[in-house]
C-alpha positions, 0 to 999 in steps of 0.5 A: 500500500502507498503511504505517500497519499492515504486516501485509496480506493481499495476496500470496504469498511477496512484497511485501505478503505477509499473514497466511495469506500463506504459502498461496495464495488460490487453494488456501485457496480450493480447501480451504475452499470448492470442495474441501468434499465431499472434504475429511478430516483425517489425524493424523500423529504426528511422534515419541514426545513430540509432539502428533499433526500435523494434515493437511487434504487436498482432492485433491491439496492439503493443508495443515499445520494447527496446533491452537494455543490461544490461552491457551497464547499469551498465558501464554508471552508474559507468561512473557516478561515482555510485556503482551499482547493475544490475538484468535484467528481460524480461520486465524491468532491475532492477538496484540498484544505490549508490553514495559515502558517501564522495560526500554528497547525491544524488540530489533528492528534493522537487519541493514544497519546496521554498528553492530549486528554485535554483534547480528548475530552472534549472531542467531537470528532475522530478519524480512523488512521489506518484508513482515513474515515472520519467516524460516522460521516461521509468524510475521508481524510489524508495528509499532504506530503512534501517531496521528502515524505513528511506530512505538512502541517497546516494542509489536508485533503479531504474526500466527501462521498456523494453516494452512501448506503441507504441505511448510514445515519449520522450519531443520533440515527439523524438522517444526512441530507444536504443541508445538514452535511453543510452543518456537519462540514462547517463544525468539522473544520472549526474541530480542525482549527479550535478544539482538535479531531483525534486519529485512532489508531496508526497506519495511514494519517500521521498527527499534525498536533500534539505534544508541543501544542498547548492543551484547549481550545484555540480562539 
């Protein structure tokens, strides 16, 4: 496996997992290929202040899939203080993330190491690193690296699925549609730059906080 760049597309659910990592070759295969002739599209709507939910459905297959516009990526990232650059693709956006030198790294740190349990505790947020999901979100998370291998300190690349299976739920079983990824997005990068996300677990992302960071928020 390449470490050099960790997020991959090679397996579900486990080590190596990728950006549509969280549906299976074989059922994206089903839903965009062999199962065209059956394929509709159902609107659901999820609650009075919420955009409609859409659901692709080949047979007995069927996949949440989120409309996200990429301009409204990019403005909620730079509304969170961050350098960004955005490439959208049919089944994931791709978004590259940097944060001012001047404001010392992003918050991203070892849930195993003692020194951060001031972090820990107040955790909303944990990615994990042997594969780069961020828990429970549609979320993957990799380092960037300079020429010699070493990760940058103030600068990620995230992966944002557009396709999920039909029964993901965020924490509190909260059905995920558009304007709630928005939400979810924008509290993930202030995590990123005020109270800290934890990789649990070794493999694939490296920490770019911890030991020599002071301990609590950064405001």
């Amino acid at each position: 496996m390449k470490t050099r760049w960790s997020i991959n597309s090679s397996s579900k659910w486990g080590v190596g997992v990728g950006v549509e990592g969280l549906v299976s070759q074989e059922l994206r295969h089903r839903v965009h290929h062999r199962a065209l002739s059956t394929l509709r599209t159902t609107t659901f709507k999820k609650g009075y202040n919420d955009r409609s939910m859409q659901v692709l459905q080949a047979g007995r297959h069927k996949l949440i899939y989120l409309e996200l516009q990429p301009e409204m990526i990019t403005g909620i990232a730079r509304q969170a203080g961050f350098e960004t650059k955005t490439k959208d693709g049919q089944r994931s956006i791709l978004i590259d993330l940097t944060w001012p030198p001047a404001e010392g790294p992003i918050l991203l740190f070892d849930a195993a190491d003692p020194a951060n349990l001031g972090w820990f505790s107040r955790c909303q947020f944990y990615v994990d690193g042997r594969t780069g999901l961020v828990m429970q979100t549609p979320l993957m998370l990799g380092n960037k690296r300079d020429r010699g291998g070493r990760a940058h300190r103030n600068s990620i690349r995230l992966s944002i699925s557009k396709e999920l299976p039909a029964t993901f739920r965020l924490p509190g079983k909260q059905a995920l549609t558009e304007q709630v990824f928005y939400h979810l997005f924008l509290n993930f990068l202030n995590a990123l730059t005020k109270t800290g996300v934890a990789v649990c677990g070794g493999g694939v992302v490296q920490p770019l906080a911890g030991r020599t960071e002071s301990v609590g928020s950064r405001n």
